[in-house]
C-alpha positions in Angstrom: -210.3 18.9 53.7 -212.6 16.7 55.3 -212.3 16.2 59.5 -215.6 14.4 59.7 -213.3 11.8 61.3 -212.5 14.1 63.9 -215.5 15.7 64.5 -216.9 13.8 67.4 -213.6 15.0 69.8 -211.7 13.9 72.2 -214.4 11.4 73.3 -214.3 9.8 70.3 -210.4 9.8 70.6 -210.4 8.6 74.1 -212.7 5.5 72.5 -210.1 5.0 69.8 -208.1 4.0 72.7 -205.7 7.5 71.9 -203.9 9.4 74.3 -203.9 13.2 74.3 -200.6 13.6 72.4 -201.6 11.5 70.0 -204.5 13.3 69.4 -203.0 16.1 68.3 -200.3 14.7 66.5 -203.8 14.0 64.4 -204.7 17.3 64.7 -201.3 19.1 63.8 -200.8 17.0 60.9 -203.6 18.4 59.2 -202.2 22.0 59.3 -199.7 22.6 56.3 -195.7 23.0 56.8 -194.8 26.5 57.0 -191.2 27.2 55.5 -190.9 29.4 58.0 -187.7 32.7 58.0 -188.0 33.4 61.4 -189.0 36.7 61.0 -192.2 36.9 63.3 -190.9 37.0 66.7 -193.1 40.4 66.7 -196.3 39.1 65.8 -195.8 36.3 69.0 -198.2 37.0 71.8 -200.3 35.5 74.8 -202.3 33.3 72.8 -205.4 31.1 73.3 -204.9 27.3 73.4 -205.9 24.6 75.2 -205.4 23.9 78.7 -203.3 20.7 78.0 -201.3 22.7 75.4 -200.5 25.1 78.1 -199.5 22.3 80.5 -197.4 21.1 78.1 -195.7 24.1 77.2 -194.5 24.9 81.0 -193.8 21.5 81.7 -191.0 21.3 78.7 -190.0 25.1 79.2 -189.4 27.9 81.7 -191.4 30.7 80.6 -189.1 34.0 80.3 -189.9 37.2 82.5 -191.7 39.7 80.2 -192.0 43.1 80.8 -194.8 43.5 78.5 -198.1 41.3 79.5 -199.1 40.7 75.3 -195.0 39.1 74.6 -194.8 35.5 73.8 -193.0 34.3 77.4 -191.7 31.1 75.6 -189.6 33.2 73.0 -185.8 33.0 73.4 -183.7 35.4 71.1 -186.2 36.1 69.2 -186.5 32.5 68.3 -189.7 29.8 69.6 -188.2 28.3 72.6 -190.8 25.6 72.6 -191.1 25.3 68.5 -191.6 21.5 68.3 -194.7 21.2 71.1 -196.2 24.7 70.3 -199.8 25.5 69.9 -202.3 24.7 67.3 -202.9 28.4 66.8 -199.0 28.8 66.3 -199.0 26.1 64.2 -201.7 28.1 61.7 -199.8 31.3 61.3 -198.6 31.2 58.2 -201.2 28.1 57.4 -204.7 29.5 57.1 -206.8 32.5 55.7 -206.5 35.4 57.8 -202.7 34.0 59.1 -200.9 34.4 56.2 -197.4 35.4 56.9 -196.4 39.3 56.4 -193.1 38.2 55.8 -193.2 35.8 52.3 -192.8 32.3 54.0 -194.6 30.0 51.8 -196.9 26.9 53.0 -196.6 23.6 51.4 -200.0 23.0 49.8 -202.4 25.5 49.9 -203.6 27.7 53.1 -206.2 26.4 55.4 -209.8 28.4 55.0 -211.1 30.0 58.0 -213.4 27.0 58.2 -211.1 24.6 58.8 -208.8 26.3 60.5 -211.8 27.1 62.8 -212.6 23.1 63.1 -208.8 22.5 64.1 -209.6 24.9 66.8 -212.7 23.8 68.2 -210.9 20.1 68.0 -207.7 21.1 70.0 -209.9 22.9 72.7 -212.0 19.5 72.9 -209.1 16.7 73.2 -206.8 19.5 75.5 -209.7 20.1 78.1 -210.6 23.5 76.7 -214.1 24.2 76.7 -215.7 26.7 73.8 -218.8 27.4 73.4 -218.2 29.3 69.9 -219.0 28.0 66.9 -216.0 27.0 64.7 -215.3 30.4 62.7 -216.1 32.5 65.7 -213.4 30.9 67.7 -211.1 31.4 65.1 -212.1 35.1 64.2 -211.8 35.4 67.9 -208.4 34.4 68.4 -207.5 35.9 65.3 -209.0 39.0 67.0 -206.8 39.1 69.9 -203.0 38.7 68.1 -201.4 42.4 68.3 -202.4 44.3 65.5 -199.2 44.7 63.1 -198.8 46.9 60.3 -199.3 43.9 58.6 -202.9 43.1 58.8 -206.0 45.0 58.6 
């Protein structure tokens, strides 16, 4: 997949004359459908995303009260109360090497390498106000890092 188009970040958006949601709209787009069951309300935790995906997310949803600090406070009956604005890394469970789906829901296409994946990252951080200053795989590896551990993954 090639995001040299998106590489130079959300300056090069802002240049375009692009606002942030269509920005990623961009970025989203290049991260395969997920027939998703609904089966992973376990695996949902605090995640890492940008600061304007964050904004986003409380401005179109009250966060529920969790007991537990590592729950997902946007999950309603088990089901993603803010499905259609979440997260890029949301977005790549199910979608990329290393967040493949423990519970059979296939992508359309093939899965997104760590590589990419790790691009998407780095981009959404950039054009959402997010500053990283790991490399593309590392930030990847290191959200990937900090989802609960399930009996699913090693």
């Amino acid at each position: 997949m090639d995001l040299s188009a998106y590489r130079q970040g959300a300056r090069g958006y802002q240049g375009e004359g692009m606002n942030r949601t269509n920005q990623f709209t961009q970025i989203y787009a290049k991260v395969p459908t997920v027939r998703c069951k609904g089966l992973c309300q376990s695996n949902c935790s605090i995640i890492s995303c940008s600061n304007w995906e964050a904004s986003r997310a409380h401005e179109c949803a009250q966060p529920n009260d969790v007991t537990d600090p590592y729950w997902c406070p946007f999950l309603s009956d088990g089901r993603c109360s803010i499905y259609e604005i979440r997260p890029l890394i949301c977005r790549l469970y199910g979608a990329a090497v290393g967040l493949e789906c423990p519970h059979g829901c296939e992508v359309d296409g093939e899965l997104l390498t760590k590589k990419v994946a790790g691009e998407l990252v780095n981009l959404s951080l950039s054009a959402g106000r997010g500053q990283t200053t790991l490399n593309s795989l590392e930030a990847l590896e290191t959200i990937v890092d900090a989802l609960p551990k399930t009996q699913y993954r090693a």
